[in-house]
N, C-alpha and C positions, 0 to 999 in steps of 0.2 A: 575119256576126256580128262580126268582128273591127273591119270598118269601121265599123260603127255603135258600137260601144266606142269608138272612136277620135275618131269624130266627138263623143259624148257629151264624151269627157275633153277634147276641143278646147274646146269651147263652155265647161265651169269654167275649163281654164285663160283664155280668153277674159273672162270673169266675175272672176275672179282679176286679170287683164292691167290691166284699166278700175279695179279698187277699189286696186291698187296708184297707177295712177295718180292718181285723186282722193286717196288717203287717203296716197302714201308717202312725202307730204313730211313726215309727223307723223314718220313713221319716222327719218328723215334726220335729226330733232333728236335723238333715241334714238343711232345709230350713223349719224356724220356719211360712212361709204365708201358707204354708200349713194345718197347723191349721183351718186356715177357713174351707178347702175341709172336712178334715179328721173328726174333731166333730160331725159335722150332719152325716157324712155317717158311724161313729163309733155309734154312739146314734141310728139310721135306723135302722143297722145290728144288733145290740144288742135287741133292740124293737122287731123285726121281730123275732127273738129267742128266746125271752124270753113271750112274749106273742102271740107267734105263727098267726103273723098276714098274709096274706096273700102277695108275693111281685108281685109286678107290673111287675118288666120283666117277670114273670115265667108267668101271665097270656098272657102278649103280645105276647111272643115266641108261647104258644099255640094258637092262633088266628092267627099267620103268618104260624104255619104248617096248620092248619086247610084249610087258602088261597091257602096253597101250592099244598093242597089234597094227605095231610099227615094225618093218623089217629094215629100214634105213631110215636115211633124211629124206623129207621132200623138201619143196620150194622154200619153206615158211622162212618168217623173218629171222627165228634166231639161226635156223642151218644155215641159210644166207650170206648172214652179215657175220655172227658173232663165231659159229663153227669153226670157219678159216684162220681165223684169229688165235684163235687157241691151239688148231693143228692144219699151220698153211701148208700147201702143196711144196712138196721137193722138201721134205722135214727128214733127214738122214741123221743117224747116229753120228755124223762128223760134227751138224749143225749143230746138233742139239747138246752137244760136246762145247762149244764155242760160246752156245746161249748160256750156257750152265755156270762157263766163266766168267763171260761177261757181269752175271749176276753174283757173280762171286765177288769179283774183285769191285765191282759196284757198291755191295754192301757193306763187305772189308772198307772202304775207302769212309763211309758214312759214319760206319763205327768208330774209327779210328779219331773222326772229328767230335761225333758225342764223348768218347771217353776222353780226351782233349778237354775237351768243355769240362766236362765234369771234374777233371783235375784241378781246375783252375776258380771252380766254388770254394 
């Protein structure tokens, strides 16, 4: 039981991991110490997409169901809802190539306005 909680909380925080990265250069103009957080896990996420590396929660999450004596997902709410989110159906190296820039030049774009700003103190 404990594993399978564990595993569940892995997978948000994981869900959590990715929306920071997409979205926490918005943050970063809010409270510019965040900068520190958000680079590496902007630069990680962008890595892991664009050369298709393998990520560490996704293994760990499999090793806590496996504990749990899970061989897949069932029904439950987070496989559900929050799974597909993370790795929706039709996810091809092309897409995930596209996401990768998206998020690139997203963040490039943010940055570009914080350092902007901060010129201008």
């Amino acid at each position: 039981m404990l594993y399978r909680i564990a595993a569940d909380g892995l997978v948000l925080f994981h869900l959590s991991f990715i929306l920071f990265v997409v979205f926490g250069g918005l943050l970063v103009l809010k409270w510019r110490c965040l900068a520190w957080w958000h680079l590496p896990a902007a630069l990680w996420g962008t890595a892991v997409e664009f050369f298709h590396l393998p990520c560490p929660l996704t293994d760990w999450e499999n090793r806590l169901r496996h504990a749990a004596g899970q061989s897949g997902y069932g029904a439950g709410f987070i496989e559900h809802y929050v799974w597909p989110v993370i790795y929706p159906a039709g996810l091809t190296p092309a897409v995930q190539l596209w996401l990768a820039a998206v998020v690139l030049v997203l963040n490039v774009l943010v940055y570009l306005r914080v350092i902007r700003k901060w010129k201008c103190l």
